[in-house]
Every structure is written in C-alpha cells, then in structure tokens.
PDB file of N, CA, C and O in Angstrom:
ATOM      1  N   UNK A   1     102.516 102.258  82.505  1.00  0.00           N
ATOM      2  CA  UNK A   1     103.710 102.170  83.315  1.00  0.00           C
ATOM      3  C   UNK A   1     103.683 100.921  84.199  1.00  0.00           C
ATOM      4  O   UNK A   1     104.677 100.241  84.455  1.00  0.00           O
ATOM      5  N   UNK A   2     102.444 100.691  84.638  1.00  0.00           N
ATOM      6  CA  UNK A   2     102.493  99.254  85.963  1.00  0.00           C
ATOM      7  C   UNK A   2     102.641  98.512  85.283  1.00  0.00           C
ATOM      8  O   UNK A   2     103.087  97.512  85.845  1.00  0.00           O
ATOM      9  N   UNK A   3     102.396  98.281  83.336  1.00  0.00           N
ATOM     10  CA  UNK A   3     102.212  96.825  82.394  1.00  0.00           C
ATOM     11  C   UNK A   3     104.285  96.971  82.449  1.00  0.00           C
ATOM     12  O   UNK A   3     105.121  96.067  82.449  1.00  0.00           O
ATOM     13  N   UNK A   4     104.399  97.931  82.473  1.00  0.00           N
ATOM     14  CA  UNK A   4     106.421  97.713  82.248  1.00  0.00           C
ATOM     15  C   UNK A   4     106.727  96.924  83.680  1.00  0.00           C
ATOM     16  O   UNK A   4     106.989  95.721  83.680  1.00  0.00           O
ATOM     17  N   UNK A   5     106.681  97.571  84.684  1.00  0.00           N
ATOM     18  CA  UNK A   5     107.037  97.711  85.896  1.00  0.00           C
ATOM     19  C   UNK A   5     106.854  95.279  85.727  1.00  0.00           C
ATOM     20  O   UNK A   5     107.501  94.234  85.665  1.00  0.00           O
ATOM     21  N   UNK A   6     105.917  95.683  85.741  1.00  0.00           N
ATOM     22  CA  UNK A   6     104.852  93.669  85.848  1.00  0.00           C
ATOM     23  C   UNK A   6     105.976  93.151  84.987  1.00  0.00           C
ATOM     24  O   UNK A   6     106.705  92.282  85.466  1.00  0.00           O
ATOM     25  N   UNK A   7     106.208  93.631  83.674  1.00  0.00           N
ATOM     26  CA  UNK A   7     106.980  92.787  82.607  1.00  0.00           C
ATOM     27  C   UNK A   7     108.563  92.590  83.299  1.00  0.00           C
ATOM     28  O   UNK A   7     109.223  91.576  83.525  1.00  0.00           O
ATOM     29  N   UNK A   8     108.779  93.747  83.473  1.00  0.00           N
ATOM     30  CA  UNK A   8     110.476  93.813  83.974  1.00  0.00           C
ATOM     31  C   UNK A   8     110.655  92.956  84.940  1.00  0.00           C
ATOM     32  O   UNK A   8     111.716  92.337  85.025  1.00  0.00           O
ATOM     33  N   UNK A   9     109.566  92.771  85.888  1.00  0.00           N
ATOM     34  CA  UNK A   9     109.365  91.500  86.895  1.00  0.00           C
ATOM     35  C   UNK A   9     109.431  90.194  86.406  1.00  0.00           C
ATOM     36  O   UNK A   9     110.189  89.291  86.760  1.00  0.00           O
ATOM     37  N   UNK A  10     108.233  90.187  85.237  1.00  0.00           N
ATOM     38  CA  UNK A  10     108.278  88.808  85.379  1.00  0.00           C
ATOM     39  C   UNK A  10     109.652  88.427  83.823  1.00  0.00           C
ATOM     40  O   UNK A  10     109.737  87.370  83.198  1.00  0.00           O
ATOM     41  N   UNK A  11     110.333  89.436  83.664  1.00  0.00           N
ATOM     42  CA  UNK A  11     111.595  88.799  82.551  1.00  0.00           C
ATOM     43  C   UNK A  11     112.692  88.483  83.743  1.00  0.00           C
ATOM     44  O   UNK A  11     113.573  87.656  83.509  1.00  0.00           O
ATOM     45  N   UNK A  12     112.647  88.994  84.731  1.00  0.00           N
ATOM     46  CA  UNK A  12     113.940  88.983  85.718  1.00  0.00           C
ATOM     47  C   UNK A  12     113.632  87.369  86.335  1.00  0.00           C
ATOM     48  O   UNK A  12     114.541  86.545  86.228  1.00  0.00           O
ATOM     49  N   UNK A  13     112.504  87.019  86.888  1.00  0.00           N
ATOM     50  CA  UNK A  13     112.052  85.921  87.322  1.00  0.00           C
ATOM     51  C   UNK A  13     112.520  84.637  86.354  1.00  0.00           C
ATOM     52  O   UNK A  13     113.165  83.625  86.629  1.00  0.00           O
ATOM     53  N   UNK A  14     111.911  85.116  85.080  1.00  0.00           N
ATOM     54  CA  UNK A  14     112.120  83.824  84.048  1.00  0.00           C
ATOM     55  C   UNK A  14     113.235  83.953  83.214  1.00  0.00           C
ATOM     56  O   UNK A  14     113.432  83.313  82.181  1.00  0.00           O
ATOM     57  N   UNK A  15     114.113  84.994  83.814  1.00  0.00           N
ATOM     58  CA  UNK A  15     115.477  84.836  83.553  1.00  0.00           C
ATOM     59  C   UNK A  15     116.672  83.642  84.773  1.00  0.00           C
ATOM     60  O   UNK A  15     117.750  83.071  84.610  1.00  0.00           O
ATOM     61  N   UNK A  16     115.835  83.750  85.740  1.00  0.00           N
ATOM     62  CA  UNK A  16     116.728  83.341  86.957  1.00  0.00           C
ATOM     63  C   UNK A  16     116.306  81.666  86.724  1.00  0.00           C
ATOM     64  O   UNK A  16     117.107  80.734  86.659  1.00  0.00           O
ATOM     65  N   UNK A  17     114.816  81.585  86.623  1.00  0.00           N
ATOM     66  CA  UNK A  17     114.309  80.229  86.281  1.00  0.00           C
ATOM     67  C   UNK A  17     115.126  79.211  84.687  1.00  0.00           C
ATOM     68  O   UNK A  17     115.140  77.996  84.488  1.00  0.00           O
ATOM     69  N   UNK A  18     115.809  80.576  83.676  1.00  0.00           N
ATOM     70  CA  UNK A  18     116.429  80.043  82.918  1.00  0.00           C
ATOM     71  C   UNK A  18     117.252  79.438  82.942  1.00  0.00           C
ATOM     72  O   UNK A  18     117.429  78.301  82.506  1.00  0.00           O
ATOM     73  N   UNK A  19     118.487  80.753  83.950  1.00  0.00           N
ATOM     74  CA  UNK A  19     119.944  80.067  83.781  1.00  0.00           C
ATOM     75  C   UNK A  19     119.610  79.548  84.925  1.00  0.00           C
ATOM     76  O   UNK A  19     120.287  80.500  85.313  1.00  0.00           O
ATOM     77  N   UNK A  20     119.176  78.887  86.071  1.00  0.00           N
ATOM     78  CA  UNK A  20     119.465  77.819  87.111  1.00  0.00           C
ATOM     79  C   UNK A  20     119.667  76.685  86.747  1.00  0.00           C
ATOM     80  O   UNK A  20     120.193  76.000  87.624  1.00  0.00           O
ATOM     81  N   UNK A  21     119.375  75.925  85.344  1.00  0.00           N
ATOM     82  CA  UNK A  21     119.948  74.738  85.183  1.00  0.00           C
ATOM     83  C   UNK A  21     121.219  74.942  84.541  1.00  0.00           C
ATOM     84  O   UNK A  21     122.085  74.102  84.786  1.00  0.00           O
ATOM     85  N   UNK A  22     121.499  75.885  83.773  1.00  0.00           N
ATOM     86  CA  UNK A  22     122.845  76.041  83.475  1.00  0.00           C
ATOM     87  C   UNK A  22     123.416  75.936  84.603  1.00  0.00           C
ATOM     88  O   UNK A  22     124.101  74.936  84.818  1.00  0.00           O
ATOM     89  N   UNK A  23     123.297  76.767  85.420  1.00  0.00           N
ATOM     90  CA  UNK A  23     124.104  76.777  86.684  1.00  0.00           C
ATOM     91  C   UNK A  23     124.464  75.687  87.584  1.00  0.00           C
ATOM     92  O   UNK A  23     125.432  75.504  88.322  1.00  0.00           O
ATOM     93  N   UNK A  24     123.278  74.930  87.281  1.00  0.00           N
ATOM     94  CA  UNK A  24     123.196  73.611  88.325  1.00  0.00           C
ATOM     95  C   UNK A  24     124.258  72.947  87.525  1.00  0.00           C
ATOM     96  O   UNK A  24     125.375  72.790  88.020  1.00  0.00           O
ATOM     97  N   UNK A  25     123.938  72.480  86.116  1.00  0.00           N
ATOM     98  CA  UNK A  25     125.426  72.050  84.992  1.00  0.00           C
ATOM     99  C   UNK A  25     127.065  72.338  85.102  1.00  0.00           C
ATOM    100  O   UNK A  25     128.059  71.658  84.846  1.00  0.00           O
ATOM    101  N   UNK A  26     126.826  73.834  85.668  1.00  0.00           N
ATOM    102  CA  UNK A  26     128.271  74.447  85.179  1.00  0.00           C
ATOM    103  C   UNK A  26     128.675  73.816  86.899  1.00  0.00           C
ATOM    104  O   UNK A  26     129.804  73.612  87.346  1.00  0.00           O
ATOM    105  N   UNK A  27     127.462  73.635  87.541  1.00  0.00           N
ATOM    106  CA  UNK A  27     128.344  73.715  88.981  1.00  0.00           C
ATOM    107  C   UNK A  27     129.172  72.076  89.332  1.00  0.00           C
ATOM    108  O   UNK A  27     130.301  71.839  89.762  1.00  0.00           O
ATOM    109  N   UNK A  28     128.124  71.229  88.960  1.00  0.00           N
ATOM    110  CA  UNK A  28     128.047  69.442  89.334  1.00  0.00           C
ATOM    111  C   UNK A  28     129.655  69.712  87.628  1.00  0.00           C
ATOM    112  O   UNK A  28     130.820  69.354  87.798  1.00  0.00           O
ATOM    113  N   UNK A  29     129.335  70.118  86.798  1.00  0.00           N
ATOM    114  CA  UNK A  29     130.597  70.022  85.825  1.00  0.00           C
ATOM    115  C   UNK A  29     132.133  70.107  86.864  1.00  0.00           C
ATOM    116  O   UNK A  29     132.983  69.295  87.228  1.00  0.00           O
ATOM    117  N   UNK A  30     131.899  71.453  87.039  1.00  0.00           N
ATOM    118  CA  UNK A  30     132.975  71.558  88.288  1.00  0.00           C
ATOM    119  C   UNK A  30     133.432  71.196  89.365  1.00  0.00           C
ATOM    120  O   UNK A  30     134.446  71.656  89.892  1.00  0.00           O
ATOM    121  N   UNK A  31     132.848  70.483  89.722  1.00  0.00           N
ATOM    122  CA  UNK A  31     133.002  69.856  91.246  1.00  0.00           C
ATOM    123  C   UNK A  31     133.183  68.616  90.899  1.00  0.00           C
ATOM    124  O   UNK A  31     134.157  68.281  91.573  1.00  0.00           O
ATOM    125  N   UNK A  32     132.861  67.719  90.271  1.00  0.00           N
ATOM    126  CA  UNK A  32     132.422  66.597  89.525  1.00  0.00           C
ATOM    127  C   UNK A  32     131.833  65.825  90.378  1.00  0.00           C
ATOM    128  O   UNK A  32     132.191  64.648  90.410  1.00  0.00           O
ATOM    129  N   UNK A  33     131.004  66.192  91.092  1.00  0.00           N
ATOM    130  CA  UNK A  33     130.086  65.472  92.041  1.00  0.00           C
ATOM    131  C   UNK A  33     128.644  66.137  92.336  1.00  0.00           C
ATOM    132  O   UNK A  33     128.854  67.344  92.216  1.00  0.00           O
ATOM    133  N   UNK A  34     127.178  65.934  92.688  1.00  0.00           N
ATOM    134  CA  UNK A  34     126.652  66.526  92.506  1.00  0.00           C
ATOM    135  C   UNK A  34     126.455  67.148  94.042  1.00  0.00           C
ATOM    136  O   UNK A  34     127.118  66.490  94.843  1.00  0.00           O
ATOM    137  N   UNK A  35     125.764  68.174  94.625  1.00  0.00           N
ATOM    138  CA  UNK A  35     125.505  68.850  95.328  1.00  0.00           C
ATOM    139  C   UNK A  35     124.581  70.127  95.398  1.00  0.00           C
ATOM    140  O   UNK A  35     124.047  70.689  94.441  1.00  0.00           O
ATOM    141  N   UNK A  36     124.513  70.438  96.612  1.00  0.00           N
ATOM    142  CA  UNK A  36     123.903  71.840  96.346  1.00  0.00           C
ATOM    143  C   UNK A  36     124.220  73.084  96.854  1.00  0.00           C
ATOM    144  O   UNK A  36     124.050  73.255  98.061  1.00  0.00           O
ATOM    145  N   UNK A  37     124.709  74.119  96.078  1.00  0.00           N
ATOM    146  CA  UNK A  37     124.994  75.242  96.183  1.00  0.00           C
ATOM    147  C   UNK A  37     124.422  76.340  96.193  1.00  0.00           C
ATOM    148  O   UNK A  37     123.286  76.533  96.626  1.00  0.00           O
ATOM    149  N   UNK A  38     125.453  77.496  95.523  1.00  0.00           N
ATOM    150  CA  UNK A  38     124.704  78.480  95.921  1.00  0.00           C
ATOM    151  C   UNK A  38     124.105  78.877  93.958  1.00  0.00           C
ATOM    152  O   UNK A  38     123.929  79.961  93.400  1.00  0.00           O
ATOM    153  N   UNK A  39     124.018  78.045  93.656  1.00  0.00           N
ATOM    154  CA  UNK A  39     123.688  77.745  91.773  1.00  0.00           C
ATOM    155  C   UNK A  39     121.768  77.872  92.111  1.00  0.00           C
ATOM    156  O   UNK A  39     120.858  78.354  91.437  1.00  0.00           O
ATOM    157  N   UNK A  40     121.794  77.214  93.404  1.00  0.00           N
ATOM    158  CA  UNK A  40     120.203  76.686  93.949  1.00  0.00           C
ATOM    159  C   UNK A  40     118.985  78.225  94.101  1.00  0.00           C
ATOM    160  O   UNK A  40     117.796  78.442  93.868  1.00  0.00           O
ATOM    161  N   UNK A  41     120.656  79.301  94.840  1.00  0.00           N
ATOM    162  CA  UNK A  41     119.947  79.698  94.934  1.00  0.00           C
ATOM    163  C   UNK A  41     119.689  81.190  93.498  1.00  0.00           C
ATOM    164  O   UNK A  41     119.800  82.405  93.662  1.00  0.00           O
ATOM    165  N   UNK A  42     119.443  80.649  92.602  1.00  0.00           N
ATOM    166  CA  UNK A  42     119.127  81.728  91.619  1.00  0.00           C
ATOM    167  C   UNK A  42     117.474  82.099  91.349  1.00  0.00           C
ATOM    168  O   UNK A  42     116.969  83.189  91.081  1.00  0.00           O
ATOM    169  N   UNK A  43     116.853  80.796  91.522  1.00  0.00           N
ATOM    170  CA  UNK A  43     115.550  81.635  91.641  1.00  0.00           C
ATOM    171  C   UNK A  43     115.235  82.048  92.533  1.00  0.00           C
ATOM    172  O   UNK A  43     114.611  83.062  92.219  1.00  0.00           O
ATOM    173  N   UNK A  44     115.242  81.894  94.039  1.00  0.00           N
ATOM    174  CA  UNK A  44     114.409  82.733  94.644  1.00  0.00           C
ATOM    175  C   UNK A  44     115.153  84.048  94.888  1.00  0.00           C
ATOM    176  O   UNK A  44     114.565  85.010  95.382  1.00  0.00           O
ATOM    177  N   UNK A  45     116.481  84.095  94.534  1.00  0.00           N
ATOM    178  CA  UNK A  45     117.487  85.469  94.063  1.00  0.00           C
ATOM    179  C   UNK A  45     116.406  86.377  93.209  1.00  0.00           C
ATOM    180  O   UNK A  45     115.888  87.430  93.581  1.00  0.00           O
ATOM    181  N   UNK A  46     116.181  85.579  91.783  1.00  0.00           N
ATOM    182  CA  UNK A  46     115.436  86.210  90.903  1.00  0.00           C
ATOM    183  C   UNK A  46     114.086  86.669  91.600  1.00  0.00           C
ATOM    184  O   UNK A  46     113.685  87.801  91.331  1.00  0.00           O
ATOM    185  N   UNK A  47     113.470  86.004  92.338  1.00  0.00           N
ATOM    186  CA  UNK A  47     111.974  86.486  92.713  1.00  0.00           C
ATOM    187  C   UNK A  47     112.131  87.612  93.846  1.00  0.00           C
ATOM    188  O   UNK A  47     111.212  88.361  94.176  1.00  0.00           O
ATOM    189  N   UNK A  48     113.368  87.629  94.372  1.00  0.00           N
ATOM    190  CA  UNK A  48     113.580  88.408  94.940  1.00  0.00           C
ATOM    191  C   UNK A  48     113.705  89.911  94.965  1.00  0.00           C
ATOM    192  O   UNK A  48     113.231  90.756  95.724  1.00  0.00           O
ATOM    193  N   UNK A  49     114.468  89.984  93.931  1.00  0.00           N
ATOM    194  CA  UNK A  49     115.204  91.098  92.855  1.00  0.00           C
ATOM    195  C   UNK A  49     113.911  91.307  92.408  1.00  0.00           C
ATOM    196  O   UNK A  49     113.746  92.523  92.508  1.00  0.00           O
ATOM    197  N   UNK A  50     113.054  90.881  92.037  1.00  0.00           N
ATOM    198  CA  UNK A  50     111.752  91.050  90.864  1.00  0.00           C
ATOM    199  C   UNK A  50     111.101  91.791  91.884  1.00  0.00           C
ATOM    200  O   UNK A  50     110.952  93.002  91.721  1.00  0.00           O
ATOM    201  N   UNK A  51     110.541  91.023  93.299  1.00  0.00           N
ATOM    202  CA  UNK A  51     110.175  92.183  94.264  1.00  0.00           C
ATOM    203  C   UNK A  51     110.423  93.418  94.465  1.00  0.00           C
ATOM    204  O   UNK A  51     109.566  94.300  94.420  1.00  0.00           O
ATOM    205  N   UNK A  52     111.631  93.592  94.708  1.00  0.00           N
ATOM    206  CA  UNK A  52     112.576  94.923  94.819  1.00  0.00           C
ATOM    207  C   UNK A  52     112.176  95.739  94.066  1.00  0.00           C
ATOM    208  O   UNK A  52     111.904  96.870  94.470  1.00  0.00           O
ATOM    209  N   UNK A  53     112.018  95.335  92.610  1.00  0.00           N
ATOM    210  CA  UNK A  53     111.794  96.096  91.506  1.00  0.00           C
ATOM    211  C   UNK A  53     110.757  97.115  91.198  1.00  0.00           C
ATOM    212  O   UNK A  53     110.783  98.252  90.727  1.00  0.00           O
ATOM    213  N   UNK A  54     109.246  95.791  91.906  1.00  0.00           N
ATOM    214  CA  UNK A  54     108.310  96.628  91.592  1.00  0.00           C
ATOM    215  C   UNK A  54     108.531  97.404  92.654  1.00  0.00           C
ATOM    216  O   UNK A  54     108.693  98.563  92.272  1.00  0.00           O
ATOM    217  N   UNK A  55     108.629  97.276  94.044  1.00  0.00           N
ATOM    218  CA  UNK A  55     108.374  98.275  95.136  1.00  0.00           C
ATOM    219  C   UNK A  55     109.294  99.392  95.032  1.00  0.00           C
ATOM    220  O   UNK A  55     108.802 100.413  95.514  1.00  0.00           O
ATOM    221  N   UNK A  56     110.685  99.574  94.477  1.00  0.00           N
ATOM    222  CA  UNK A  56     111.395 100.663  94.471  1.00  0.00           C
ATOM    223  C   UNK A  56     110.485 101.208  92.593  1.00  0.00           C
ATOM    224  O   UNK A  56     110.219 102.400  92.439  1.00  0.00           O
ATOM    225  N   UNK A  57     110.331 100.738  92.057  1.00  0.00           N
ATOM    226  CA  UNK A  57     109.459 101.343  90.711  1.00  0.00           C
ATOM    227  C   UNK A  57     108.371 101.904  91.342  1.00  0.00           C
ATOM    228  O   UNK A  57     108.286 103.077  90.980  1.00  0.00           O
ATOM    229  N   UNK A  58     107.499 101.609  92.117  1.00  0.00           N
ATOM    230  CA  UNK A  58     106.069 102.307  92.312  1.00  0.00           C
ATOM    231  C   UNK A  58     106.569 103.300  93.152  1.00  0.00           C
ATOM    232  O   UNK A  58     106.502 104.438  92.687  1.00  0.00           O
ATOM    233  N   UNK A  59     107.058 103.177  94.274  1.00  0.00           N
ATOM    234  CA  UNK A  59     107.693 104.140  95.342  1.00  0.00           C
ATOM    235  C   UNK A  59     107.812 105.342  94.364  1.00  0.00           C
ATOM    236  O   UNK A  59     107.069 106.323  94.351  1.00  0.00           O
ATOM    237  N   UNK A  60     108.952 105.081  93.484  1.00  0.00           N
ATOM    238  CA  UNK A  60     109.735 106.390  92.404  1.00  0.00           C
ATOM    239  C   UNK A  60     108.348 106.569  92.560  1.00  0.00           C
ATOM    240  O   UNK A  60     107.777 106.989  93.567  1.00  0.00           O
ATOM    241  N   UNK A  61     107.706 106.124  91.192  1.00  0.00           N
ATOM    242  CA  UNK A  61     106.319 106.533  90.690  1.00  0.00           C
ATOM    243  C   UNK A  61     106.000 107.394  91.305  1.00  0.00           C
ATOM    244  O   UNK A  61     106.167 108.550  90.917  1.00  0.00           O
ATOM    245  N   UNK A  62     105.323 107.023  92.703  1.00  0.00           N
ATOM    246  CA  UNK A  62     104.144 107.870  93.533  1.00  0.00           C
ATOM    247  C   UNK A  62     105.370 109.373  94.377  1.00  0.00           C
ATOM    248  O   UNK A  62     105.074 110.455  94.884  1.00  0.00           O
ATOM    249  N   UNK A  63     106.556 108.761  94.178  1.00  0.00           N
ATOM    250  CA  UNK A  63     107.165 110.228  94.481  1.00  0.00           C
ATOM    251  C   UNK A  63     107.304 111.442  93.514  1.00  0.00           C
ATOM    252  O   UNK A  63     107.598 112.603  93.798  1.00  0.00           O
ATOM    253  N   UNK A  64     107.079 111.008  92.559  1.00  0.00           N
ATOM    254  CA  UNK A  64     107.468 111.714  90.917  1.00  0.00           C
ATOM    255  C   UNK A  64     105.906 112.408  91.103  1.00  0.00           C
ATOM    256  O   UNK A  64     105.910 113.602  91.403  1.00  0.00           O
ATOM    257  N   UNK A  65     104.795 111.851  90.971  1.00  0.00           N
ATOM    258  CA  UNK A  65     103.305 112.118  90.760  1.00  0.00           C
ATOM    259  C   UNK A  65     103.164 113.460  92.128  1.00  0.00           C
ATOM    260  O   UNK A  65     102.492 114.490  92.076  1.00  0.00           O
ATOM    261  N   UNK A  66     104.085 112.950  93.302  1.00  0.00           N
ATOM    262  CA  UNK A  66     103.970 114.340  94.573  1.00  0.00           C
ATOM    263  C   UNK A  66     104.485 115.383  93.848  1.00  0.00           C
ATOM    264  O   UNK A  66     103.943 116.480  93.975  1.00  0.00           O
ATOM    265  N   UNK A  67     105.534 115.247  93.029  1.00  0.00           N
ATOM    266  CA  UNK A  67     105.970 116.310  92.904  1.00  0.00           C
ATOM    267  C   UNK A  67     105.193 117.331  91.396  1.00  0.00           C
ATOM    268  O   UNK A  67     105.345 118.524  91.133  1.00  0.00           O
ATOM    269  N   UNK A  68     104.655 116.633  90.916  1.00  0.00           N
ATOM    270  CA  UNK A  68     103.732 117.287  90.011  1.00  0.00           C
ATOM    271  C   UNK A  68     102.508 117.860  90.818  1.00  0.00           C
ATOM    272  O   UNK A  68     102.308 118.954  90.291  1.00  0.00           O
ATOM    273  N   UNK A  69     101.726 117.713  91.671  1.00  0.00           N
ATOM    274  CA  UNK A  69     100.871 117.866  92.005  1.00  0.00           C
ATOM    275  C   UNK A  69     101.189 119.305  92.804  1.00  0.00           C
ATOM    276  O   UNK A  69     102.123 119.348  93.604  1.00  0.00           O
ATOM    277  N   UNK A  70     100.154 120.764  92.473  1.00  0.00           N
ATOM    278  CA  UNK A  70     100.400 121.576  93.175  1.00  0.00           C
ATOM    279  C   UNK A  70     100.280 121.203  94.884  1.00  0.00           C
ATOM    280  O   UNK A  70      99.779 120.227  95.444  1.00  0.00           O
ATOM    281  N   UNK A  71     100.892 122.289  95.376  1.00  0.00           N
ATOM    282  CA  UNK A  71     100.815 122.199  96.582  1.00  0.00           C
ATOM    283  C   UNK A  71      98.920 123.177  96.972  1.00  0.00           C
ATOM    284  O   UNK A  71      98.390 124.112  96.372  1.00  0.00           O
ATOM    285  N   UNK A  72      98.484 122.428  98.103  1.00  0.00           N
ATOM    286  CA  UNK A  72      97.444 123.236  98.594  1.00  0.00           C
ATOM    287  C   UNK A  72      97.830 125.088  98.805  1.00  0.00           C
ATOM    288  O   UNK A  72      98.817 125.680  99.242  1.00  0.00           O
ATOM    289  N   UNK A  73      96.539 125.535  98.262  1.00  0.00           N
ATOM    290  CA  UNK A  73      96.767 127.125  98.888  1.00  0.00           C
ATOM    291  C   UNK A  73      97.357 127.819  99.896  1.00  0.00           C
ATOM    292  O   UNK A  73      98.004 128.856  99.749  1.00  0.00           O
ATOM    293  N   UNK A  74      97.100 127.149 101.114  1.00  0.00           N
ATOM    294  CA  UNK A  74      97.742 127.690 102.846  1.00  0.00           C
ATOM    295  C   UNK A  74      99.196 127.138 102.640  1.00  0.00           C
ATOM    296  O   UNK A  74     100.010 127.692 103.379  1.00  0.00           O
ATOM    297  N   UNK A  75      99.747 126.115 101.758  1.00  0.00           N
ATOM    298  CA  UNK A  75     100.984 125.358 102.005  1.00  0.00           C
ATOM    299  C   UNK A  75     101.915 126.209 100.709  1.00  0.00           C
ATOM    300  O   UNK A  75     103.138 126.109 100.815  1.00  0.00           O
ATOM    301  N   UNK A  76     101.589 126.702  99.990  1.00  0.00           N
ATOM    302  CA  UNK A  76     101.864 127.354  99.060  1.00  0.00           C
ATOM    303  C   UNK A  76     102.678 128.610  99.670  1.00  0.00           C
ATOM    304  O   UNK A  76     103.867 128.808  99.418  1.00  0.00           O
ATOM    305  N   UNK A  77     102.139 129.175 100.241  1.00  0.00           N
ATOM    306  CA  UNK A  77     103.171 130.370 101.324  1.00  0.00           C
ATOM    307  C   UNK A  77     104.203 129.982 101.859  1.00  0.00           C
ATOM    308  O   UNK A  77     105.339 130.246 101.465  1.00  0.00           O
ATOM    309  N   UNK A  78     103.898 129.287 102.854  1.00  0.00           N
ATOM    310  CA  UNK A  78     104.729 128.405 103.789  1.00  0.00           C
ATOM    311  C   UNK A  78     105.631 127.901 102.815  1.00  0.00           C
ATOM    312  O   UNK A  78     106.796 128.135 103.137  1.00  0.00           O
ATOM    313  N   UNK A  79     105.543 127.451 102.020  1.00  0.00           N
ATOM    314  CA  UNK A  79     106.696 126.709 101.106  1.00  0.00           C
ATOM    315  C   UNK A  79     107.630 127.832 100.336  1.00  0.00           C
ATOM    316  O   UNK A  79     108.844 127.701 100.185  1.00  0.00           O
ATOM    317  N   UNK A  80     106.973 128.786  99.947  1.00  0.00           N
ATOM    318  CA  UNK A  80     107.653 130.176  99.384  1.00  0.00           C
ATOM    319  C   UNK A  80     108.465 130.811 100.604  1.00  0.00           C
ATOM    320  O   UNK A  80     109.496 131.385 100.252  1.00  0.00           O
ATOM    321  N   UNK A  81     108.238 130.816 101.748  1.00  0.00           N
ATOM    322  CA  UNK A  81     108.729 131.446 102.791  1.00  0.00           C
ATOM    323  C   UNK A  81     110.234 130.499 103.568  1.00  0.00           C
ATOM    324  O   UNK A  81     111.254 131.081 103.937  1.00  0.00           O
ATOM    325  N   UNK A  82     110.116 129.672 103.623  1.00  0.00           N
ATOM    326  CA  UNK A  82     111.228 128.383 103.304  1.00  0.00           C
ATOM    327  C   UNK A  82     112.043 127.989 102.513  1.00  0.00           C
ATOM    328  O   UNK A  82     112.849 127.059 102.519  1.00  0.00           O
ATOM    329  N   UNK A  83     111.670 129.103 101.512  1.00  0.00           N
ATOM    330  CA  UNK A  83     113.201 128.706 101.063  1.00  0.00           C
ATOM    331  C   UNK A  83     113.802 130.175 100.279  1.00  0.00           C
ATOM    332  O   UNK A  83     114.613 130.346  99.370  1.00  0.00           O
ATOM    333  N   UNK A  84     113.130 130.935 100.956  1.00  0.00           N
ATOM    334  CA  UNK A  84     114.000 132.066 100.840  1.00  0.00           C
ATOM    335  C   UNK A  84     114.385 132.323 102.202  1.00  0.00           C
ATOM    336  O   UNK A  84     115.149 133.252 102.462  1.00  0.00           O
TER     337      UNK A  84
END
C-alpha cells in the first residue's frame, strides 16, 4: 500500500513537471509576450497536491487499521454500554 501511496505521488509530481512547459507555451502564445504567471506555478502546485496525498492516504490508512483492531477488554463494555 505505501509502494501505491509513493507512486501516486511521484506520477502527480511528474505530471505537473510535464505540462509546465506546455503551459509556459500556451501562456507566452497568448499574451504574445513573455512573462510570468500563474503557468509557473504548476510544479510546486504538483508537489504540493503530492504532499496532501500521502498525508490524507496514511491518515485513512492508520484510521481504517483502528478500526480493525479489537478494542481492549475493560473498553469493550464501556463501548457496548454507549451505544445502547
């Protein structure tokens, strides 16, 4: 699961690193002058987003893994008694 989590990161990254020269193209095409926009900012967008990714992916993870895990003996009552 962490080898997906790593990959999905690093395709989002070297997706943003892809299209930024398109972008830089489509933008200086349009304007017909060169400058800098917001075309600039696609990678650290992408590294950004790639962050996000893993930390809301592991988060899930380790919340999914609580909920498999029995509860301790003494907490086991207490939890039966709560929700009836």
């Amino acid at each position: 699961m962490k080898k997906q989590k790593e990959l999905i990161a690093r395709l989002i990254v070297a997706a943003s690193v892809i299209l930024t020269p398109a972008a830089i193209k489509q933008a200086y095409a349009t304007r017909g002058y060169w400058a800098v926009g917001g075309e600039w900012f696609l990678i650290p967008l992408g590294l950004l987003i790639a962050q996000f990714w893993k930390d809301v992916a592991s988060t899930m993870t380790e919340e999914m893994d609580k909920k498999k895990r029995p509860l301790p003996a003494g907490n086991r009552i207490r939890a039966k008694h709560k929700s009836t």
